[in-house]
C-alpha positions in Angstrom: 109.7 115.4 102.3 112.7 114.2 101.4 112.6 110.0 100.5 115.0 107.2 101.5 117.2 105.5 98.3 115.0 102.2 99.2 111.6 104.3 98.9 112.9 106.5 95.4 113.7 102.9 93.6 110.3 101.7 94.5 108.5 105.1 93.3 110.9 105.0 90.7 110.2 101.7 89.2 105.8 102.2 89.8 106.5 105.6 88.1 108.0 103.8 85.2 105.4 101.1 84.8 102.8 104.1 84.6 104.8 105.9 81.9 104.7 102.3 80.1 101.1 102.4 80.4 100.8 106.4 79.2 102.5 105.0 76.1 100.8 102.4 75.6 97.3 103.7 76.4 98.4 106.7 73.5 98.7 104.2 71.1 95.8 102.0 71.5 93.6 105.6 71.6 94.7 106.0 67.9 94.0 102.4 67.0 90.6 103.0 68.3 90.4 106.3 66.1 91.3 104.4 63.4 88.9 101.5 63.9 85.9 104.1 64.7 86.9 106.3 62.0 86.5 103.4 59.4 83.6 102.2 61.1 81.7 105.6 60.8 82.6 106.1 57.2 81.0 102.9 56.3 77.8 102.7 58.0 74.5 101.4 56.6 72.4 103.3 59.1 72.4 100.5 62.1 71.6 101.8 65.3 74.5 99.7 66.9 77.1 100.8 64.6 76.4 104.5 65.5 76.7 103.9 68.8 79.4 102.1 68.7 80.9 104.2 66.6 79.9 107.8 68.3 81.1 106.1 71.8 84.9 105.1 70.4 85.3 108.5 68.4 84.0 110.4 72.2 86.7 108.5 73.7 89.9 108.8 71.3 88.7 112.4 69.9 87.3 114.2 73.3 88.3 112.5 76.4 91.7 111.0 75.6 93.3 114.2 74.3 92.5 116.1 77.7 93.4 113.4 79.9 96.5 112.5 78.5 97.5 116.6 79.0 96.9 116.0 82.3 98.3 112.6 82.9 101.3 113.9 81.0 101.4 116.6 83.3 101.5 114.7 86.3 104.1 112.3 84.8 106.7 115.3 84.6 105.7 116.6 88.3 106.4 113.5 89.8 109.2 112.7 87.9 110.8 116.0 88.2 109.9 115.5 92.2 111.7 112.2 92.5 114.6 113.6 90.4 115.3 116.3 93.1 115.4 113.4 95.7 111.5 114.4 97.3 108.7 111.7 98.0 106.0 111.3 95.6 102.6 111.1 97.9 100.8 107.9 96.9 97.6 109.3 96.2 99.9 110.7 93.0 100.1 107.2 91.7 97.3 106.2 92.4 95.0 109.0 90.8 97.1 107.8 87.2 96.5 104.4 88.2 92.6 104.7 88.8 92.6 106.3 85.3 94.8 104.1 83.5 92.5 101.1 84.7 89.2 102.9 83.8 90.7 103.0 80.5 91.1 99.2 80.7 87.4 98.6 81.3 86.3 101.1 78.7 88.2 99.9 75.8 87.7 96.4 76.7 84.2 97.3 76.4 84.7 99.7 73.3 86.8 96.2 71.6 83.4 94.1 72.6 81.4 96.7 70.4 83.4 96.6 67.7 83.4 93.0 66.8 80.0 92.9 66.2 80.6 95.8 63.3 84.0 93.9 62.2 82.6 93.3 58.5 82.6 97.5 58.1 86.0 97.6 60.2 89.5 98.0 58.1 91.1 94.3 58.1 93.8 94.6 60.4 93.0 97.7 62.5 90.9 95.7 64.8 92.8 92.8 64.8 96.2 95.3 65.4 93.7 97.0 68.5 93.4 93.7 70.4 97.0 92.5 69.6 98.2 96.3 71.4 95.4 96.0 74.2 96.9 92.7 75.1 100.1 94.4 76.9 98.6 97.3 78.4 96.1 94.6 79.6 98.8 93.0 81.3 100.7 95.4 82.8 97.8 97.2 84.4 96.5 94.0 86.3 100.0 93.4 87.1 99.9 97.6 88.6 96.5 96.3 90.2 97.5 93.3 91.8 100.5 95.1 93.0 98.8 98.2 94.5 96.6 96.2 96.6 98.8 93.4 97.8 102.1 95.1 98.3 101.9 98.8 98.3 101.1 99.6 102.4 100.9 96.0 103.2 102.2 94.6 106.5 103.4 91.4 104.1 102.4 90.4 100.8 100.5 87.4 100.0 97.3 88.7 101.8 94.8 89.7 99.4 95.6 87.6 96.5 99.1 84.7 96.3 101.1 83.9 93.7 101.8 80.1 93.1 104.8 80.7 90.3 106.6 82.9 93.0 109.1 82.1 95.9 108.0 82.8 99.0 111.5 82.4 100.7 113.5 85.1 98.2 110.8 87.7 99.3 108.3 88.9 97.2 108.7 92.3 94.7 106.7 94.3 92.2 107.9 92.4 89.8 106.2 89.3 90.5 103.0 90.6 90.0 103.4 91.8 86.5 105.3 88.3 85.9 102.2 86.7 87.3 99.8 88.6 85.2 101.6 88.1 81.9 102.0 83.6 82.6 98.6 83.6 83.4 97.9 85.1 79.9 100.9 83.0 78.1 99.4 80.2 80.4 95.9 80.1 78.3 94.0 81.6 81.3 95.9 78.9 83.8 95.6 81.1 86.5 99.4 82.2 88.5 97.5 84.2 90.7 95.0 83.2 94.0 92.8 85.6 95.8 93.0 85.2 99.4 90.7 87.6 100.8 87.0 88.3 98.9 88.6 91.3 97.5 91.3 89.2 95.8 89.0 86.0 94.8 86.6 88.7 92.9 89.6 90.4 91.3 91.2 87.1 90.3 87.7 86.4 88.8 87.1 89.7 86.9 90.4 89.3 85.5 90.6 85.9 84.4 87.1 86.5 83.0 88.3 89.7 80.8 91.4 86.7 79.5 88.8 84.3 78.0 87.3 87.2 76.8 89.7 88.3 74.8 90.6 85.1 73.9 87.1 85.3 72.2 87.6 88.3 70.7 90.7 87.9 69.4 89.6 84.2 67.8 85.8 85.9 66.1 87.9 88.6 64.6 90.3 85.7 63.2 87.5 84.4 61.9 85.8 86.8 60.3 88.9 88.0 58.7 89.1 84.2 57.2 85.4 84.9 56.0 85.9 87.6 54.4 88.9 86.1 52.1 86.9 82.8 51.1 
């Protein structure tokens, strides 16, 4: 089917966002390669840190490879689809969506895990994991916020508001991702209101996963400042 020039700048712009988050998703799985790969090689035998350790090398080693093949895949087909001036179904950017944001939950997860083994953890590969996580974090709430509240939507500002935007200039993808970024800048002060129960439990989960990496990012501060004294 061939697509309006209003409908290709909005595929256009979601396809780039996910291309943003392909990148960034490749270089957090090395990070994690690196942090698992230091943590294996130094183990004293604790259950946890094999765990922890076989879990993070199955993700970066096994599953990331394949999927990024595929994902990469995908990427090209819809991009090469757009280029020829056809419509991208939605269930194309959604599939890479779901993915990317399962990735979100499992290396937040995968990060939780390896704090508690920091002290066998290379200084700054951690550290640089959470510091890279932060973005893709970000952007992929802002893709969530903007799937579900814009994307098929009679009008926005049904499932969740946003309080920094104005109403009156209309509202655009962009907001979203501006929204999840302040509220991160903002120390957790949250730019975003769910409406509906669907969009009060998101709002939750994710300003839950901020403080938590607010913790994170503060114990592995600290045990880097331990380790020097």
């Amino acid at each position: 089917m061939v697509i309006a020039p209003a409908g290709r700048r909005a595929q256009t712009k979601e396809l780039a966002v996910l291309g943003l988050l392909y990148l960034l998703q490749t270089i957090n799985a090395e990070m994690l390669r690196r942090a698992a790969g230091s943590l294996d090689s130094q183990l004293t035998g604790t259950a946890g840190g094999r765990i922890v350790a076989d879990l993070t090398l199955l993700q970066a080693d096994r599953i990331h490879p394949v999927a990024m093949v595929i994902c990469g895949v995908g990427l090209v087909a819809m991009t090469t689809a757009l280029w020829r001036g056809f419509r991208v179904p939605r269930w194309s950017f959604d599939a890479l969506g779901a993915w990317f944001c399962l990735r979100l939950l499992a290396e937040y997860l995968t990060i939780n895990g390896l704090i508690f083994e920091g002290s066998k953890v290379q200084p700054g590969v951690l550290l640089g994991q959470i510091v890279l996580y932060l973005p893709y974090f970000v952007i992929s709430w802002g893709w969530i916020f903007h799937r579900l509240d814009l994307v098929d939507q009679a009008q926005p500002g049904l499932v969740v508001q946003l309080s920094d935007a104005n109403p009156t200039k209309g509202i655009t993808s962009f907001d979203y991702y501006h929204a999840s970024i302040s509220t991160l800048l903002n120390k957790g002060k949250p730019t975003l209101v769910g409406v509906t129960r669907t969009g009060r439990i998101l709002v939750l989960v994710y300003l839950g996963m901020i403080l938590g990496l607010y913790a994170l990012t503060f114990a592995r501060i600290l045990q880097l400042t331990r380790s020097l004294v």
